[in-house]
N, C-alpha and C positions, 0 to 999 in steps of 0.2 A: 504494500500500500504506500503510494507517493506521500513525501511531506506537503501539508500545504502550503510552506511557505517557499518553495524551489523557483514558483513565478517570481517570488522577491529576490534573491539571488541570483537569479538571472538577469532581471532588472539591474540589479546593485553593481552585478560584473560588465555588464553594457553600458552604465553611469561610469561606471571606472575609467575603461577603456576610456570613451569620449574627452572628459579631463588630462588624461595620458597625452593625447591626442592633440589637444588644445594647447598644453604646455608644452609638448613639443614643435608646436607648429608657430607657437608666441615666441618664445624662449630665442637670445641672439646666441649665436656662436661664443662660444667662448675663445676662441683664439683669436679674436676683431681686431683688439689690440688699436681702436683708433684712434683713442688720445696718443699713442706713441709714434703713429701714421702722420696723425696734423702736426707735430713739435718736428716732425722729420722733413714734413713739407714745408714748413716755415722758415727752416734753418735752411734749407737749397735756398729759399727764394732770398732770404737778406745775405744769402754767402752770394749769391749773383747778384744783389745789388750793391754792396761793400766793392767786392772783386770788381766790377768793370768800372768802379770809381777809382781805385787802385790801380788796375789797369790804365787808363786814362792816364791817367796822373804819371805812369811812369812813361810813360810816351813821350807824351808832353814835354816829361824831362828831357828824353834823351833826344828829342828835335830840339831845345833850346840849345843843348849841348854841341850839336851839328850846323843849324844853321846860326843861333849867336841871335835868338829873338828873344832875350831874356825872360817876360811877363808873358808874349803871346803867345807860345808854346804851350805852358803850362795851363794856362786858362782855355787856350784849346781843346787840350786832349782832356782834363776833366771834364767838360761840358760834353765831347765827343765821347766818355768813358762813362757819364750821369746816361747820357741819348741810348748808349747799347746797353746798360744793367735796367735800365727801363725797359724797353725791348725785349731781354731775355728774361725779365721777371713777369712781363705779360704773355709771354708763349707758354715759360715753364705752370703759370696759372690757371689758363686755357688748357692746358692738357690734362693737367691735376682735376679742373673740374668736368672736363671730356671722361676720365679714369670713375668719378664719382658717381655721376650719371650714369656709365654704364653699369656700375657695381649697382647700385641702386636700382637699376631696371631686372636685375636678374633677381630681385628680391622683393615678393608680397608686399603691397600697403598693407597696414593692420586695419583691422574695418575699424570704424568709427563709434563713438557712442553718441547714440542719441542723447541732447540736452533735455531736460527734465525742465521745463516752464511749467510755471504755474501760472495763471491766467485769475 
């Protein structure tokens, strides 16, 4: 003779599963690691913005050195050294958020919760 309560345990193992289901399907990877990803994007972008001012800058010198334009050299090649770390800090940015977007598109929005008005 069946117990009658086998419909509720079955019930309770099919409520389980679902929850199982739900936190596995909410739940982020554990290996994301994206705070360590953005402090790593960051650091490319101000090492190419530093670097092509520093670049610049030593150009600049070594044309003052060659041609014997003492100020204008240098103020050239910073300004020309500012124009490309600008530049390469707008592409390496552009691709960063090319990278995001696509990371982003291979992964579910979470549904939404309805807001609760009261009226």
């Amino acid at each position: 003779m069946p117990c009658p309560d086998d419909p509720r345990h079955e019930a309770l193992g099919r409520l389980d599963e679902r929850a199982k289901a739900l936190v596995a399907r909410t739940q982020r990877p554990a290996g994301g690691h994206a705070g360590e990803q953005a402090v790593s994007q960051a650091y490319r972008i101000i090492a190419e913005l530093v670097g092509g001012v520093l670049i610049g800058l030593a150009a600049g010198f070594l044309f003052d050195r060659v041609a014997h334009t003492t100020p204008w050299g240098l103020i050239g090649g910073v300004l020309l050294g500012f124009a490309l770390s600008i530049y390469m800090a707008r592409r390496t940015a552009n691709r960063l958020m090319a990278l995001a977007k696509q990371e982003q598109a291979g992964r579910p929005m979470p549904p939404s919760v309805p807001d609760d008005e009261e009226e």
